[in-house]
C-alpha positions in Angstrom: 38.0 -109.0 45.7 39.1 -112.0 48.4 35.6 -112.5 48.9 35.2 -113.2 45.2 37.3 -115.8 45.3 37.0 -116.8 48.8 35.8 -120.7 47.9 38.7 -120.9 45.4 40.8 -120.0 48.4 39.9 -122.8 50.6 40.1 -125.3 48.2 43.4 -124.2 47.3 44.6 -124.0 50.9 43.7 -128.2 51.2 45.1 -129.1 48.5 48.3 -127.6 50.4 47.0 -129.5 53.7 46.3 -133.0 51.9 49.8 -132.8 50.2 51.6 -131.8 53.0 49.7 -133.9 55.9 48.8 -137.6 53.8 50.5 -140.3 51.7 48.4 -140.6 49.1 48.6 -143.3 45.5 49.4 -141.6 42.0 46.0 -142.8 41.8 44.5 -139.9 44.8 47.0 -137.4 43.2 45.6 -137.9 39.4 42.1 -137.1 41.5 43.2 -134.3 43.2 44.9 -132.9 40.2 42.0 -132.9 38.0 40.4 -131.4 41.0 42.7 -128.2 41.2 42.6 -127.9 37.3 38.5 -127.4 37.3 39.2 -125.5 40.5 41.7 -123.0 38.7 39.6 -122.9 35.2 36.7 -121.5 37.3 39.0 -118.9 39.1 40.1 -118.0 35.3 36.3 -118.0 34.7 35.3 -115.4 37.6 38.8 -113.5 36.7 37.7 -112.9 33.2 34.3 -111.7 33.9 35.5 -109.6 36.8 38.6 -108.0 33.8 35.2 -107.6 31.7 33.0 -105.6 34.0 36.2 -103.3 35.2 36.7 -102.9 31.4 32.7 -101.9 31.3 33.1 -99.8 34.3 35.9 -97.9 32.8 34.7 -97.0 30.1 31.6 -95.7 31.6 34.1 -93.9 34.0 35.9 -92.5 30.7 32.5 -91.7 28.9 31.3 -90.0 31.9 34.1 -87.6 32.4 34.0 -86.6 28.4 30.1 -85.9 29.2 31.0 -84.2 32.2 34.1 -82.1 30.4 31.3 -81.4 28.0 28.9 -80.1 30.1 31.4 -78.3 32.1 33.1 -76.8 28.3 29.6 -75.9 27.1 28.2 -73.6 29.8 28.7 -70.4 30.8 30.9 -70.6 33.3 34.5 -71.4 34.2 35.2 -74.0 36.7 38.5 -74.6 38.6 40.1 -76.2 41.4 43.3 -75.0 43.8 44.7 -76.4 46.5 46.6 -74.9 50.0 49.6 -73.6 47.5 46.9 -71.3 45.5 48.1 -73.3 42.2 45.4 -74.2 39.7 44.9 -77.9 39.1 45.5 -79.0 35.5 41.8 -79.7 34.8 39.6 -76.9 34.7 36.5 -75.7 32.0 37.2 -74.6 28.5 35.2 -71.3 29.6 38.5 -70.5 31.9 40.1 -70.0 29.1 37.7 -67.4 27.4 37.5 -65.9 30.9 40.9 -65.0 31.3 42.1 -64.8 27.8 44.9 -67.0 27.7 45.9 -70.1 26.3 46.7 -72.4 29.9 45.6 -71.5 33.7 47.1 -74.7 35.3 49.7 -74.0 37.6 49.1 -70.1 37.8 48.5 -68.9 41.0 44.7 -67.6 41.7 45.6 -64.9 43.6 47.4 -63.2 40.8 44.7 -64.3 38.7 41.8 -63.3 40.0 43.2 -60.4 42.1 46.1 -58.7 40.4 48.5 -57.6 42.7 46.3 -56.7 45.5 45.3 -59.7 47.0 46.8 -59.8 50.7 43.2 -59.9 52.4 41.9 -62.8 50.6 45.8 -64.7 50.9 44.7 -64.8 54.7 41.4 -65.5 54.0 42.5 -68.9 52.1 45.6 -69.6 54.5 42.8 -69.8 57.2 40.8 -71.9 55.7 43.0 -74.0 54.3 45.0 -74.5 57.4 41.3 -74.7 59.7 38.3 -76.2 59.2 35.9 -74.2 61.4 33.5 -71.9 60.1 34.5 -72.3 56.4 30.9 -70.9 54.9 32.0 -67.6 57.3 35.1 -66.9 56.0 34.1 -68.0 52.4 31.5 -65.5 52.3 34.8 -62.4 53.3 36.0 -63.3 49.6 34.6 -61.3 47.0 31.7 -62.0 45.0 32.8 -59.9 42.2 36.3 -59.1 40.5 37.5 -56.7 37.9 39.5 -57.9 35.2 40.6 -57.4 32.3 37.9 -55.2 31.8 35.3 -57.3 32.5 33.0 -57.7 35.5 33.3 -61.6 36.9 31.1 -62.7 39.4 33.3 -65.6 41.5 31.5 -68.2 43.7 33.6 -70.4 46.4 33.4 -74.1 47.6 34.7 -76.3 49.7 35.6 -79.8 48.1 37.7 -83.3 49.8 40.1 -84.9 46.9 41.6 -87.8 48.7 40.4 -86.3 52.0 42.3 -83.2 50.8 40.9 -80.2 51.2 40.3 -78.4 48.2 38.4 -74.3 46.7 36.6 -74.7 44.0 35.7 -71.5 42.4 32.8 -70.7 39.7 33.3 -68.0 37.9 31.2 -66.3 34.9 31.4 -63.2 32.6 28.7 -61.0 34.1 29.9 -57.6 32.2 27.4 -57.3 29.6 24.5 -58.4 32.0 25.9 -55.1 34.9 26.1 -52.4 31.6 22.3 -53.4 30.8 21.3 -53.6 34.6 23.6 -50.3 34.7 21.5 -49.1 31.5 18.3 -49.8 33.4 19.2 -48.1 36.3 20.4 -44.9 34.1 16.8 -45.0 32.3 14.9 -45.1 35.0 16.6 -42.8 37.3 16.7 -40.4 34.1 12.9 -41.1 34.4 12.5 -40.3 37.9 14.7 -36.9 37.2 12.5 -35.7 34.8 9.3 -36.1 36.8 10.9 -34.6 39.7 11.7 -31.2 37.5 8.0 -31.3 36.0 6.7 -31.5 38.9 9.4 -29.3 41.5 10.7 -26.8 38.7 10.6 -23.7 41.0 12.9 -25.3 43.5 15.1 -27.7 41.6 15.9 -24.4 39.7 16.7 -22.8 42.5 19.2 -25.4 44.0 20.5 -25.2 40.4 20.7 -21.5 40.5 21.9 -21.8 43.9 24.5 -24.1 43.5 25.9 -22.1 40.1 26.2 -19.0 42.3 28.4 -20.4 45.4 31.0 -22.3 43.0 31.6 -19.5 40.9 31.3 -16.9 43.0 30.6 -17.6 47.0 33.6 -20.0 46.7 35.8 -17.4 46.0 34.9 -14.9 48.2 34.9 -17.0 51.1 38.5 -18.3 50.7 39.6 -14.9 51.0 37.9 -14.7 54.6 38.2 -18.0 55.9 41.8 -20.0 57.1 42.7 -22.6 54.8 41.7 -25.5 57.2 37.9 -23.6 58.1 37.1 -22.9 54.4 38.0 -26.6 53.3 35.7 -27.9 56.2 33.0 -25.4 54.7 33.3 -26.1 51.4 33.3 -29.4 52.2 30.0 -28.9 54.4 28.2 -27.2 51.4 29.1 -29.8 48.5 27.8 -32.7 50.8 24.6 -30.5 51.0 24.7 -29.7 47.8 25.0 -33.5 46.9 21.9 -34.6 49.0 20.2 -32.0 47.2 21.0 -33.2 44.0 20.7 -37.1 44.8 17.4 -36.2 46.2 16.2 -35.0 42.5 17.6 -37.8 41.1 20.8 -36.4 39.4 22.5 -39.1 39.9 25.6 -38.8 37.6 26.0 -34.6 39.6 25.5 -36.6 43.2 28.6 -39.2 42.1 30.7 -36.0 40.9 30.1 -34.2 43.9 30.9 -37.6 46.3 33.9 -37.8 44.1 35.2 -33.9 44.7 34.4 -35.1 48.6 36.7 -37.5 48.4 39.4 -35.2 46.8 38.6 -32.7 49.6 39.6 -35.3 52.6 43.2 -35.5 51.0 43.1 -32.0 50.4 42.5 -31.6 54.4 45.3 -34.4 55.4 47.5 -33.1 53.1 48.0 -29.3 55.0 48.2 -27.3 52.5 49.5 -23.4 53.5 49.1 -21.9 50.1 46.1 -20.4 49.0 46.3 -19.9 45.6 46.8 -24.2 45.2 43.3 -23.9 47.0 41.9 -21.9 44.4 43.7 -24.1 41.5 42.6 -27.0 43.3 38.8 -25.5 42.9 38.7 -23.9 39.5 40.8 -27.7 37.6 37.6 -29.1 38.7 34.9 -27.0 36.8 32.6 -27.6 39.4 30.1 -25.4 36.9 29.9 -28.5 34.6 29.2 -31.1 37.2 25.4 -30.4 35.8 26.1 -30.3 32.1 25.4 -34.0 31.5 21.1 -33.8 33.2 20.9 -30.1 32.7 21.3 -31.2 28.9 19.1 -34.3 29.1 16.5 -32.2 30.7 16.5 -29.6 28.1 16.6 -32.4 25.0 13.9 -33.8 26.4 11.5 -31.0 28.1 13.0 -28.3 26.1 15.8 -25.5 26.5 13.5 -23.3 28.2 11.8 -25.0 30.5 14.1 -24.4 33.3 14.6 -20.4 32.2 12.3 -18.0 33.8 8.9 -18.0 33.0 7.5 -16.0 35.8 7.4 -12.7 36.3 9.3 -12.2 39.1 8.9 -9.1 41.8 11.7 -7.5 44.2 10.4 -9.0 47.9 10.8 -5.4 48.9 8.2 -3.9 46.9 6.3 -6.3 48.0 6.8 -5.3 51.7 6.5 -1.7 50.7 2.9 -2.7 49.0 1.8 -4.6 52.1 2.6 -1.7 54.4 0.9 1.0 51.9 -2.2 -1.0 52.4 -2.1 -0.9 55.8 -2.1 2.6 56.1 -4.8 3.7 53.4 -7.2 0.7 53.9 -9.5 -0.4 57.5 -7.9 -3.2 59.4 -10.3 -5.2 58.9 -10.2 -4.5 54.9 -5.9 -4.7 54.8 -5.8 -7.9 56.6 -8.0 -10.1 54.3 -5.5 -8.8 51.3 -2.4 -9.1 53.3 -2.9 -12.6 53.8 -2.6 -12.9 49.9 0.1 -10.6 49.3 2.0 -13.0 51.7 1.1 -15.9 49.7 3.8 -14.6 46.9 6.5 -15.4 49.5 5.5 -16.7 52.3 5.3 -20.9 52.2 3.6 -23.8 54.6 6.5 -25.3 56.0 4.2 -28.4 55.3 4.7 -27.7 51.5 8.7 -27.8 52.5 9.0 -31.2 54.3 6.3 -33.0 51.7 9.1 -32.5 49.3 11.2 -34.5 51.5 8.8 -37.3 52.3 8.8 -38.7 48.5 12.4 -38.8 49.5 12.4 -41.1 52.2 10.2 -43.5 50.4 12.3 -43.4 47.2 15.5 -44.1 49.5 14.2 -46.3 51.8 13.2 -48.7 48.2 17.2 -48.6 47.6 18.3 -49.7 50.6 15.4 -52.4 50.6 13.5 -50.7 53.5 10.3 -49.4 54.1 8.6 -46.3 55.3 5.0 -47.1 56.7 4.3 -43.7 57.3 5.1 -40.3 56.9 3.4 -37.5 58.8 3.0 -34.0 58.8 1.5 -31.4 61.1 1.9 -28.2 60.6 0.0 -24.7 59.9 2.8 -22.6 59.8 3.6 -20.2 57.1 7.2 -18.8 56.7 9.5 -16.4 54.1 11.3 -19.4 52.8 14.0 -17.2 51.9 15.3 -16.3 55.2 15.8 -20.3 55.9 16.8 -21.5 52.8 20.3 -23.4 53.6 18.6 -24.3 56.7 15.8 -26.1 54.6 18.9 -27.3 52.3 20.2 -29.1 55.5 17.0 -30.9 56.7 18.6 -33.4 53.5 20.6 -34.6 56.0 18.4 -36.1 58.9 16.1 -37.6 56.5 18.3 -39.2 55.1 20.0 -40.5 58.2 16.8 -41.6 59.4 16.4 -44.0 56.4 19.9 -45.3 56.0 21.0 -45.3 59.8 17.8 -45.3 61.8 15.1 -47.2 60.3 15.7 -51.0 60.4 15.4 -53.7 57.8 11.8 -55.2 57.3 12.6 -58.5 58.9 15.1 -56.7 61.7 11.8 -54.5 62.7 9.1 -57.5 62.6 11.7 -59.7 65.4 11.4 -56.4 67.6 7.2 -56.4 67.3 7.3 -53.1 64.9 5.5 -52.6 61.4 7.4 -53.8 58.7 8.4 -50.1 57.4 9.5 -47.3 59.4 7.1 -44.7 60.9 7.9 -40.8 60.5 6.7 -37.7 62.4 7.2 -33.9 61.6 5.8 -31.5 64.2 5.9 -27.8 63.3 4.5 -24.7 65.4 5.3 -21.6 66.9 5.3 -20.8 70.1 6.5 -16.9 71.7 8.3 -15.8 68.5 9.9 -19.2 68.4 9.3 -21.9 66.0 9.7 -25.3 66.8 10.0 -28.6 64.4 10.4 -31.7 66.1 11.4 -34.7 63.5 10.6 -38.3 65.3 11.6 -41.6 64.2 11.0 -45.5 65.5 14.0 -46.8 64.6 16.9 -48.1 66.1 17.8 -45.3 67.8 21.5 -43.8 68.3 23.6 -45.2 70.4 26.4 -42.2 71.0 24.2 -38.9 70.6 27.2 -36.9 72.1 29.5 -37.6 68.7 26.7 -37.1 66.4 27.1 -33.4 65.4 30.9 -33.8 65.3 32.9 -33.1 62.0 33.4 -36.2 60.5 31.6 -38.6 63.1 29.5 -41.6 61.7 28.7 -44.7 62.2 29.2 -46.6 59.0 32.4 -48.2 58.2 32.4 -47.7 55.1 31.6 -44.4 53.2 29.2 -44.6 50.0 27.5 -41.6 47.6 24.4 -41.8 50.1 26.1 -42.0 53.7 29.2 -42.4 55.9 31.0 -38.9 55.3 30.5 -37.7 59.1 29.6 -34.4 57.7 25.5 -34.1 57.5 24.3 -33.7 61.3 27.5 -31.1 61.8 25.8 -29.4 58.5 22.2 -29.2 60.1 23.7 -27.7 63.7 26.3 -25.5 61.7 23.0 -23.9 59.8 20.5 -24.0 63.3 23.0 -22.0 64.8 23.9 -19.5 61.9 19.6 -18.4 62.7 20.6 -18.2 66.7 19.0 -21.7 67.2 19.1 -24.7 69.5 19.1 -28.4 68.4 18.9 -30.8 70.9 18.4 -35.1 70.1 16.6 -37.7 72.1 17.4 -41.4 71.1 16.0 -44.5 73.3 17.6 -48.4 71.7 15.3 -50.2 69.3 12.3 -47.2 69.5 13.7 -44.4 68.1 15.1 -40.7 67.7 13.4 -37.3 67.9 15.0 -34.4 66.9 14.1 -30.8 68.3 15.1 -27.6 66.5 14.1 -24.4 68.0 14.7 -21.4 65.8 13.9 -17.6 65.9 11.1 -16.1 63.7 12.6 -14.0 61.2 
């Protein structure tokens, strides 16, 4: 503004100088009055247009604010501002308002806002950032995304904003509940999808986890709380449902897999909570109604394929007649006769052990696609043909080192292309038999373990957090619980960033 006016100035500060420093006529003081009068109407001049474009420029500042609160009122989501005492500033969207169902947000504090009563976490959060100026994006990104309230799902984004060189949070915030029940409506569809073609196309052994799992929590359950202490059967049970739950995830029954991770759950404080009496046990088990924890697919499945496509349809033969037939054919026919139809009879229960682990290969892929990983390859090699009867929970168990190797071994694409590997994960399954022995030897090149020691420990892993797929500490201690219960070895051999081998020896039965 002086330089505006910066002539006027000068002229101004003469006229001071001649009056103070010369004699002058009335004559020379007519002149230099007439002088400063032109001088001051053009000063009124420059002050007017200068009132005129600040009158302009506020109103363009006003206009601009009403489009802006427009914009801001019209879209679909709420913006606010708070400073270092977590208050809300008195301007803030119209979509706040809708948000939070209220009537006024300004002054309320955002903690209690946005998180309830349980907000001490992201209190420090703030405080720190409010009170340093260091790594802001770091500790903005340890605030979370997404917030339950009022039964709605908000998605919250943070910023950092200067008022006055003040430092300020900004949040974003928008209504994302209806948009998580159709992604969650999706997701239901197509794992229904994916449940369905697992059944058609694995009904002999999904019925059988089905039948199996029926049997142990209405019966096996029972009987081995009666045998076991209070402590050993929990840890068993325990052992079993997280079985049972890889199972069942691995078939896509999703809703059964997020029953059974609940009942986990309820287990640890069972455990922690030493409980002496029995009998709770038992009431603890049978409020639960494990039974039903199928109802919702098993009555999908039978809407949709029928009521009896998952009842027998086979005719189905005692396994000791069958022994009895093989060894009355062995004694009335020539050996080189018997052992040509032998090698049928077999057929009826004996399986490839190839047939076994294929089933666990679509697995890997379908995980690996959740946890946005890859599997390159998945190989088998194997000749071997067993009585999948006598290793059935051992087979059950295998669940659990697949899925390890997806969610704990094998890296992310772009973690695995920095280290010079193939953007998925490579597999290997090596089965053979060797002096009444057989061996499977299950290879990864992953990232390898770094404490092999703790691995097979009750309740060891190496997540932080638990979810329905990982982080229980309970699978690996399932797998060598059921290798030894057959009078086997397990034995694991991990090198950093190329990967882990697992070797199971057990005894031909």
């Amino acid at each position: 503004m002086d330089s505006i006016f910066s002539n006027e100035y000068k002229k101004l500060e003469n006229h001071k100088n001649f009056l103070k420093n010369n004699s002058f006529s009335v004559e020379n003081l007519i002149d230099k009055y007439e002088c400063l009068i032109k001088d001051y109407e053009h000063l009124l001049s420059q002050t007017k247009k200068i009132s005129k474009i600040s009158d302009i420029n506020h109103m363009i500042l006003i206009e601009m604010k009403k489009r802006l609160r427009l914009l801001l009122d019209n879209s679909d989501e709420g913006f606010l501002m708070f400073g270092k005492d977590f208050l809300i500033h008195n301007e803030y969207s119209k979509e706040c308002l809708n948000i939070f169902e209220t009537e006024d947000i300004s002054k309320r504090n955002i903690l209690e806002l946005l998180y309830n009563t349980d907000y001490e976490i992201e209190k420090k959060i703030l405080s720190h950032i409010f009170e340093n100026d260091e790594k802001d994006d770091v500790y903005l990104e340890l605030l979370p995304s997404e917030v339950k309230i009022n039964n709605k799902i908000l998605k919250v984004k943070y910023k950092i904003i200067y008022l006055d060189s003040v430092k300020r949070v900004m949040c974003i915030i928008q209504d994302i509940t209806e948009k998580k029940e159709l992604e969650e409506k999706i997701e239901n569809e197509k794992n229904n999808t994916k449940m369905l073609l697992n059944v058609v196309m694995n009904r002999d052994i999904i019925k059988k986890n089905i039948e199996d799992y029926i049997r142990y929590v209405t019966k096996q359950v029972y009987n081995d709380i009666s045998v076991y202490s209070i402590q050993d059967f929990i840890m068993n049970f325990y052992k079993n449902i997280h079985t049972y739950k890889g199972l069942f995830l691995q078939w896509h029954f999703i809703k059964t897999g997020k029953k059974l991770d609940k009942l986990e759950n309820e287990l640890d404080l069972l455990k922690k909570s030493n409980i002496e009496d029995k009998n709770k046990v038992i009431t603890f088990i049978k409020d639960r109604k494990l039974k039903t924890f199928l109802n919702e697919e098993l009555n999908f499945i039978n809407s949709v394929l029928g009521k009896d496509f998952l009842k027998n349809e086979m005719i189905w033969i005692d396994k000791n007649k069958i022994i009895n037939l093989e060894k009355y054919i062995e004694n009335i026919l020539p050996e080189k006769y018997s052992q040509l139809i032998l090698v049928e009879i077999k057929k009826l229960y004996f399986k490839d052990i190839k047939d076994v682990l294929d089933v666990y290969k679509k697995y890997t892929f379908e995980l690996a696609e959740k946890f946005e990983k890859k599997i390159n390859s998945f190989e088998i090699d194997s000749n071997l043909f067993i009585d999948i009867e006598n290793y059935y929970d051992f087979i059950k168990s295998l669940i659990h080192i697949f899925r390890n190797i997806v969610i704990h071994g094998i890296e992310r694409p772009e973690e695995r292309l920095i280290l010079n590997k193939t953007p998925g994960g490579n597999i290997k399954c090596k089965v053979y038999e060797k002096e009444n022995i057989i061996h499977i030897i299950i290879s990864d090149d992953g990232k390898g373990i770094k404490n092999i020691d703790k691995i097979f420990e009750y309740g060891y892993t190496s997540k932080y957090e638990s979810n329905i797929y990982a982080g229980k500490g309970i699978g690996l201690y399932s797998v060598k619980n059921e290798v030894e219960i057959l009078k086997g070895k397990i034995s694991v051999y991990s090198e950093p960033n190329k990967g882990t081998t697992f070797n199971i020896a057990i005894p031909r039965r």
